[in-house]
Every structure is written in structure tokens, then in C-alpha cells.
C-alpha positions as MATLAB code, in Angstrom:
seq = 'XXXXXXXXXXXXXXXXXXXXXXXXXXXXXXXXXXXXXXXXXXXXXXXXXXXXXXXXXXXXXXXXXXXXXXXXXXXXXXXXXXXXXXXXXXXXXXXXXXXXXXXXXXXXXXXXXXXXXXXXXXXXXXXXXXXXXXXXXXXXXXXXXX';
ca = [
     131.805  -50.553    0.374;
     128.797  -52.100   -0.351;
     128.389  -53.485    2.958;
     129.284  -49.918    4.455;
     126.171  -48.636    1.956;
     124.046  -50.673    3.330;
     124.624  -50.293    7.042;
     124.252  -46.743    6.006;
     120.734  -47.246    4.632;
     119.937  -49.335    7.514;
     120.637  -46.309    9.675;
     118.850  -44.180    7.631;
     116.102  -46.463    7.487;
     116.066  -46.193   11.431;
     116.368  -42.287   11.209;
     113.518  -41.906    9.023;
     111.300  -44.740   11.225;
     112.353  -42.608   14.256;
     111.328  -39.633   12.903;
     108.147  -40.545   11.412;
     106.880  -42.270   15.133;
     108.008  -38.689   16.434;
     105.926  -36.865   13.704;
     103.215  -39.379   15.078;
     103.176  -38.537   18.215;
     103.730  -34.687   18.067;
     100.479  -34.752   15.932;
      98.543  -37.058   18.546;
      99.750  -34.230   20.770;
      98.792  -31.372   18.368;
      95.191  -32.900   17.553;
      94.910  -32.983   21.482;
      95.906  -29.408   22.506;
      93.334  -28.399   19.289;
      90.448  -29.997   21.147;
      90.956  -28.592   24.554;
      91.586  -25.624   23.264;
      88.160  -25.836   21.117;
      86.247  -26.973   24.412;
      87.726  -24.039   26.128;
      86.851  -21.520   23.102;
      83.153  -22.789   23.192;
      83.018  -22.536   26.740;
      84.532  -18.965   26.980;
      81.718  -18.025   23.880;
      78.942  -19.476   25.896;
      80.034  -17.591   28.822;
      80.053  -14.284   27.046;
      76.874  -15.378   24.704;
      75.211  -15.465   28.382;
      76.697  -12.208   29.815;
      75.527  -10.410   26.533;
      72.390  -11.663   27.025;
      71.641  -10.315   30.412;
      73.423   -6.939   29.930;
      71.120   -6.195   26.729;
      67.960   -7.701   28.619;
      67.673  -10.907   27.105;
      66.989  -11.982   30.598;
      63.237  -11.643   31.852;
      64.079   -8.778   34.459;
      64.683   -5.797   32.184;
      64.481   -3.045   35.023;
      68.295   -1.327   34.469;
      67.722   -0.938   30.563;
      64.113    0.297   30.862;
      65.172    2.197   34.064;
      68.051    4.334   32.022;
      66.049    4.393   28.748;
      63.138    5.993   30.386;
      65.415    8.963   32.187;
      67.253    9.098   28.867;
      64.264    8.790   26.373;
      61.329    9.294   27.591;
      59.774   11.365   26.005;
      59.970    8.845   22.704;
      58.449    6.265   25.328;
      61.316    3.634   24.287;
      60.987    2.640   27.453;
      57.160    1.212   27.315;
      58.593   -0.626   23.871;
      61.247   -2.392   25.896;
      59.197   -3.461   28.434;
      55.989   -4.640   25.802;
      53.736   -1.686   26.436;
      53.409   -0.977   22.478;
      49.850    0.994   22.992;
      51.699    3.177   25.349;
      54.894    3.800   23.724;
      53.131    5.072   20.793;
      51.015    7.365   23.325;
      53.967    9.172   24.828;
      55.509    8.967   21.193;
      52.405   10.762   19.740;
      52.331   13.660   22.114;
      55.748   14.317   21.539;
      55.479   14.731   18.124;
      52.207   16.800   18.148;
      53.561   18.893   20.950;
      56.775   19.607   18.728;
      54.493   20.084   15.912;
      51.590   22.172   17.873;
      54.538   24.632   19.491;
      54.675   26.530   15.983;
      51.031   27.417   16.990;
      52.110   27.848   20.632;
      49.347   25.375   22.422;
      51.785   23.101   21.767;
      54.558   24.511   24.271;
      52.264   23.457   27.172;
      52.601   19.984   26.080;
      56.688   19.422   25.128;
      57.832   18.843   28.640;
      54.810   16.638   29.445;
      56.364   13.210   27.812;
      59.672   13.911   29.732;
      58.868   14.204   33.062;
      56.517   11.204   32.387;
      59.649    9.206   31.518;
      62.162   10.881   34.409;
      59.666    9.545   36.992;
      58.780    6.239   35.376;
      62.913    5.513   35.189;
      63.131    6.717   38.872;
      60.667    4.989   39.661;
      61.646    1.719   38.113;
      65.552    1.959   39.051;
      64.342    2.256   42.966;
      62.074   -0.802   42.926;
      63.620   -3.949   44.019;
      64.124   -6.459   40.744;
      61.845   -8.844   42.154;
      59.387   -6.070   42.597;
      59.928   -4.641   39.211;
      59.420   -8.211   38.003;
      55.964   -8.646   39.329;
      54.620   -5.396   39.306;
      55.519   -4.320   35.380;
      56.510   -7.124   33.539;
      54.296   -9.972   35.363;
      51.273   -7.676   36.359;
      51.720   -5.593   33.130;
      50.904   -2.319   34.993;
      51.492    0.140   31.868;
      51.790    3.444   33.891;
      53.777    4.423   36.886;
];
């Protein structure tokens, strides 16, 4: 029996050397499906890092975002902020508030619709230009009104 034992412990000694190469390998094979999949991951984030940043104007044309913004909210001059016109965001900013405030007195009711259509035309204006256009004209040539 003893001999039977130890061709029995020989075998097992063969299982478990089997199994550990196997448990070798599968993790080679593991560790190397975790890195391709980590070169893919920062790949696909870089990708979307760079879509993100064009869609939100992190690119240097900005005409679609100031182009809606302006239509949208003009009359707050958001538009002139996004594009780096802070002297005349605040402008369009401050008439709207002192026409809001000024319409309890009535002079002030001439003045409410004045900010808008200054932003409806600007964001026609700047959605019809071509981007190169744009470009030059309002962000390179800093022309601050229409």
C-alpha cells in the first residue's frame, strides 16, 4: 500500500503542478486582456474628453453656442460673456435690468425689448456667418457689436 500511496501523491503532485502552470497562464492572460482593455478605456475617455470639449466651446470657434445663447439670452448679453466681450455683456445686462426696473415708472417700457432684439440679430447674425468668418471677424478682430 505504501507504494500505491505514493504513486498516488506523485499524481497528485502532477495535478497540483498542472494546475498551478494553468493558474499561471490564465493570469498572464487575465493581466493581458486588463491592459488592452485599459488602453481602450483611455482611448474611448480621450475621445469623448475631446468631443465634450468642442460641443461646450472649448474649441477656439465658439459661433453655435454664442449663436443660440444670443437668440435665447440676449437680453442678459450671455452671449458677449462667451465670446470675451465683458464691457458689453454688462451693457446689455444693465439696460435690462434698469428697463425692468424703470417700467414701474413707465419710461422704462420703451427700453425692455431693446436688449432682445439686440441679441435675436447678433445670434442671426452670427449663426449665418461662415465659422471661418465668425473666427476672424469676432473672436480674432474682437468686433464687440454686430
Amino acid at each position: 500500500m505504501s507504494e500505491e500511496n505514493k504513486d498516488l501523491g506523485d499524481k497528485a503532485e502532477e495535478a497540483f503542478d498542472k494546475a498551478k502552470d494553468a493558474a499561471k497562464d490564465a493570469a498572464g492572460d487575465a493581466k493581458e486582456a486588463a491592459s488592452d482593455f485599459a488602453d481602450e478605456a483611455k482611448k474611448t475617455a480621450n475621445e469623448f474628453s475631446d468631443g465634450l470639449n468642442k460641443a461646450v466651446g472649448g474649441s477656439e470657434n465658439k459661433k453655435i453656442l454664442a449663436g443660440i445663447l444670443a437668440i435665447i439670452l440676449g437680453s442678459l448679453g450671455v452671449h458677449k460673456f462667451i465670446l470675451g466681450y465683458q464691457k458689453e455683456g454688462f451693457i446689455l445686462l444693465g439696460v435690462t435690468i434698469a428697463a425692468y426696473v424703470l417700467s414701474c415708472v413707465g419710461i422704462g417700457l420703451l427700453f425692455i425689448g431693446l436688449p432682445w432684439i439686440v441679441g435675436v440679430i447678433e445670434g442671426i447674425i452670427y449663426l449665418t456667418k461662415s465659422d471661418e468668418e465668425f473666427y476672424n471677424t469676432y473672436q480674432v478682430g474682437k468686433k464687440p457689436w454686430f
